[in-house]
C-alpha positions in Angstrom: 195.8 123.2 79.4 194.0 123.8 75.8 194.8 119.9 75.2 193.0 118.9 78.2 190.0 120.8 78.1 189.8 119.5 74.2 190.0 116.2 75.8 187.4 117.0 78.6 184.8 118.7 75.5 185.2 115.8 73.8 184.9 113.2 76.8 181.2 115.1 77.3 180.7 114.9 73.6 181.7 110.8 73.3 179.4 110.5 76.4 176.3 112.3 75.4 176.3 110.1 72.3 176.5 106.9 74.3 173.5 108.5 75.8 171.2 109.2 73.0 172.3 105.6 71.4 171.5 103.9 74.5 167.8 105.7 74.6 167.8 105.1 70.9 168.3 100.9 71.2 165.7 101.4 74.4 163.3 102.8 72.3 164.2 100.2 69.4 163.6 97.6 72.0 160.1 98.7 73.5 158.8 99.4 69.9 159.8 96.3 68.5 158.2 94.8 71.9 154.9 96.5 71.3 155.0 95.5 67.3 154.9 91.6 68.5 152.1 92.6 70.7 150.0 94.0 68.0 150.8 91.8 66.0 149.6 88.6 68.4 146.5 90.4 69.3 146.0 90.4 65.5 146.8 86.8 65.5 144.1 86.0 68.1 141.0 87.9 66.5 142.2 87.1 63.2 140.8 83.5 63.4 137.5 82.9 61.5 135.1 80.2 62.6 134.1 78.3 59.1 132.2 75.5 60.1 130.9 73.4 63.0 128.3 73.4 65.9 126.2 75.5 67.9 124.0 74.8 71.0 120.5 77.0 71.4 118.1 77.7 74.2 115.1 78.9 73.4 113.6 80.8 76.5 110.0 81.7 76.6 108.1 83.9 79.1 104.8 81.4 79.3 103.2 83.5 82.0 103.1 87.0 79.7 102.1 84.6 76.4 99.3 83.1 78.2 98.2 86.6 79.4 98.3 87.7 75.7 95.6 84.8 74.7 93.5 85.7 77.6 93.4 89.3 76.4 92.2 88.1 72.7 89.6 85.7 73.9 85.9 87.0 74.7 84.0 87.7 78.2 83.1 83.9 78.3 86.3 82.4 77.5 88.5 85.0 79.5 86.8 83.2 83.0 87.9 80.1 81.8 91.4 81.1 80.8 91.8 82.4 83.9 91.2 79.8 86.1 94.5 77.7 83.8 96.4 80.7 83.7 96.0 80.9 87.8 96.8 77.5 88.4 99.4 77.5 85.5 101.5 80.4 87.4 101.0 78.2 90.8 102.8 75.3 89.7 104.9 75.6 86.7 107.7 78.1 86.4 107.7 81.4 84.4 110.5 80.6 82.0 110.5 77.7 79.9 113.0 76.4 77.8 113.8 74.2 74.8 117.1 73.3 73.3 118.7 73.3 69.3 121.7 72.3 67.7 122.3 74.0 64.5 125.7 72.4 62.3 126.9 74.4 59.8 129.9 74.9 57.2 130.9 77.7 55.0 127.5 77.4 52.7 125.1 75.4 54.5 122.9 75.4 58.1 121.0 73.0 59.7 118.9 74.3 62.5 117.4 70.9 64.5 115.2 70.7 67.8 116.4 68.8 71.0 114.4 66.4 72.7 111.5 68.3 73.4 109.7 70.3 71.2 106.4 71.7 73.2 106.5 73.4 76.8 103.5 72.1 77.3 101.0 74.6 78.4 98.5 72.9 81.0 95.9 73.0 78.0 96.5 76.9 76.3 98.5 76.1 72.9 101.6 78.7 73.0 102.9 77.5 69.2 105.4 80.5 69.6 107.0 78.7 72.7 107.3 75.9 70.8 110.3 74.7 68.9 108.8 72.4 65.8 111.0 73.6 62.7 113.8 71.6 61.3 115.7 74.7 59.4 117.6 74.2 56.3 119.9 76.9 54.1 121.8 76.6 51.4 123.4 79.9 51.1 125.2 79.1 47.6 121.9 78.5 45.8 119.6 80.9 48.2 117.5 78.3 49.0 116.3 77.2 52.5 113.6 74.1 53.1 112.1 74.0 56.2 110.1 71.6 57.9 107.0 72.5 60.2 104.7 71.0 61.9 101.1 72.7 62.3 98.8 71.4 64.5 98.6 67.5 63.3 100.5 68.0 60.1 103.6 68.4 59.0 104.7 71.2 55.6 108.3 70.9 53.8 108.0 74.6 53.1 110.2 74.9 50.5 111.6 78.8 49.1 114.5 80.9 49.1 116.0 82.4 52.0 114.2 85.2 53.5 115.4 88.3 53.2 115.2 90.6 56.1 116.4 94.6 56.4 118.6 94.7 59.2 119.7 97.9 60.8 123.3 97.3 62.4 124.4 98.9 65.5 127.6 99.7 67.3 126.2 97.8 70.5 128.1 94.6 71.6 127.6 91.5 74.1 129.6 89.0 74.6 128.2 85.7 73.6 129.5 82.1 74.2 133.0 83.6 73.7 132.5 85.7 71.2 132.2 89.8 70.5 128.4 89.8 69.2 127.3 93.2 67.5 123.5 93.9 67.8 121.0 94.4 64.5 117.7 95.6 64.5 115.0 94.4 62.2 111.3 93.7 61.3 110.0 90.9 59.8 106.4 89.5 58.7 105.9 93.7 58.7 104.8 93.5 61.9 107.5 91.0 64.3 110.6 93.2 65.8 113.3 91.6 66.0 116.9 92.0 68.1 120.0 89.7 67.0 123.6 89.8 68.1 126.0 88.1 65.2 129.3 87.0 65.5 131.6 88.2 62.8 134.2 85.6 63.5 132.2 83.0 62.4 131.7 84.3 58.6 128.6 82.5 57.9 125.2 83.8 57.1 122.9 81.6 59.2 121.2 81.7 63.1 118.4 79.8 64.7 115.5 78.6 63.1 115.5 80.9 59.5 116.8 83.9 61.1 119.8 84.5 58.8 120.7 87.5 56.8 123.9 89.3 58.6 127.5 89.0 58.0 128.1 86.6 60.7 126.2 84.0 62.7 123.2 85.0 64.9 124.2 84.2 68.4 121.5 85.2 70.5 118.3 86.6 68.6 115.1 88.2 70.6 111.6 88.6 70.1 110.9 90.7 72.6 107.1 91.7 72.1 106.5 88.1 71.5 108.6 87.2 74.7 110.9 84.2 73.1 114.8 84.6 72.8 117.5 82.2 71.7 120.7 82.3 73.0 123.9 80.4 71.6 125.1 78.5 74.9 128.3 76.9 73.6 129.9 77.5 70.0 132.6 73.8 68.9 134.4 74.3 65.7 134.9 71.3 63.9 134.6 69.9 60.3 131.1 68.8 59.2 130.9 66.2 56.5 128.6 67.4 53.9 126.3 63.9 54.2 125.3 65.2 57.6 123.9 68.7 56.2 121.0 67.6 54.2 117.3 69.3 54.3 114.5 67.3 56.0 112.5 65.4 53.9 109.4 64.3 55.6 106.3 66.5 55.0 103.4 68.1 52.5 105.3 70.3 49.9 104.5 73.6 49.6 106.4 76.8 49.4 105.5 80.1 51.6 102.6 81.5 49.6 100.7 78.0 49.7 101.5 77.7 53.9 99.9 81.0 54.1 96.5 79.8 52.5 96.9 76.3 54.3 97.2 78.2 58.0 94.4 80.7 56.6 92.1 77.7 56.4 93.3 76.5 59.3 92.6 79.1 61.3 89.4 80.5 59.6 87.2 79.2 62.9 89.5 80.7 65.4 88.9 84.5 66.2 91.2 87.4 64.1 93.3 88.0 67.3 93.9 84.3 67.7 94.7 83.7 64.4 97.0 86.4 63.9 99.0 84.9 67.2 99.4 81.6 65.2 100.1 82.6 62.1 102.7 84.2 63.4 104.1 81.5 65.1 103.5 78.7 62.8 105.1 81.3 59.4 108.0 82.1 61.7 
């Protein structure tokens, strides 16, 4: 009897070990499992984005800019505006946008307009719905050369990279595929700014000279001045370095000497309406 109760204790004992190693290899197997999952997500975000092309719109609210010129002019011109801002909102649409490619690679952008550069404003100028830079940065050197046109002439304003304060948040968008997180900043003391960057692309540029952020500038607002780009398709692909080379065409001068030319520029046009243009035409 004492033998086969031993043999029973240690038929219970043998089995409960089976037990534990079979929960033991179970749990080998869903941790191993969940180690290659972690470890493909990684994989996946782990990708960085070093050089090749992004498509821009640039959306501006035309009906809320022309508004803002109407409110600067005087009693006599405010009838007048009126009149094209009325007939303006009856035919033409709210919105209007304008298209950029910028190419890039590890150390250099090149921000370039579309096809058309003005929306045309049934005779109001709106510069700040317009599109007329050609953006170039060299972000080994800190140098970026950009070329603007200004009424009938054309600058090659040439400096170093602006340097804006950005405030970076924890809000996110998704943007042409990609996790975007939002920064805050001010620039010409007086322009807020919003911009989503991408941290998978690794590369310190964004539309028009907008740059400054540890990632590309997907999708950057202007909200008081009612333009916003967005990125509308991101292709990675190598760039040859013949094709990233700063416009050439225009009057020399660097951002100090734009400021006195738009200054005489604009010394016939009222202080509100020159402040609206310098804005646009320094941005």
């Amino acid at each position: 009897m004492l033998c086969f109760r031993l043999a029973g204790i240690l038929t219970k004992w043998a089995e409960g070990c089976l037990q534990k190693i079979n929960i033991m290899k179970n749990t080998l197997v869903i941790t191993a499992f969940l180690l290659l999952l972690i470890n493909a997500s990684f994989g996946q975000t782990a990708h960085f984005v070093t050089s090749g092309t992004i498509e821009y719109d640039k959306t501006s609210n035309i009906y809320a800019m022309m508004d803002r010129i109407m409110a600067a002019a005087d009693k006599d011109e405010q009838i007048y505006y009126q009149r094209m801002i009325d007939q303006y909102k009856k035919t033409q649409p709210q919105l209007r946008t304008l298209k950029a490619t910028m190419s890039f690679s590890d150390t250099k952008t090149l921000f370039t307009p579309v096809g058309t550069t003005d929306v045309g404003s049934a005779g109001m100028y709106t510069p700040m719905a317009d599109m007329n830079n050609v953006d170039y940065t060299d972000l080994a050197t800190n140098t970026s050369i950009s070329q603007k046109k200004v009424f009938e002439s054309v600058f090659l304003v040439k400096d170093t990279i602006r340097k804006i304060k950005w405030k970076i948040t924890d809000e996110t968008q998704e943007i042409a595929g990609y996790t975007c997180r939002r920064a805050n900043a001010l620039v010409l003391d007086s322009i807020y700014v919003v911009a989503f960057y991408a941290d998978q692309i690794p590369v310190t540029g964004g539309p028009s000279s907008f740059s400054g952020l540890p990632g590309m500038i997907l999708k950057l607002a202007l909200p008081h001045e009612n333009v916003i780009w967005t990125a509308t398709k991101v292709t990675e692909a190598p760039i040859p370095a013949t094709t990233l080379v700063p416009p050439k065409k225009g009057k020399a001068v660097d951002s100090k000497q734009l400021h006195k030319e738009l200054e005489s520029a604009l010394k016939e046009d009222g202080a509100q309406f020159a402040q609206m243009f310098h804005k646009a035409f320094s941005l």
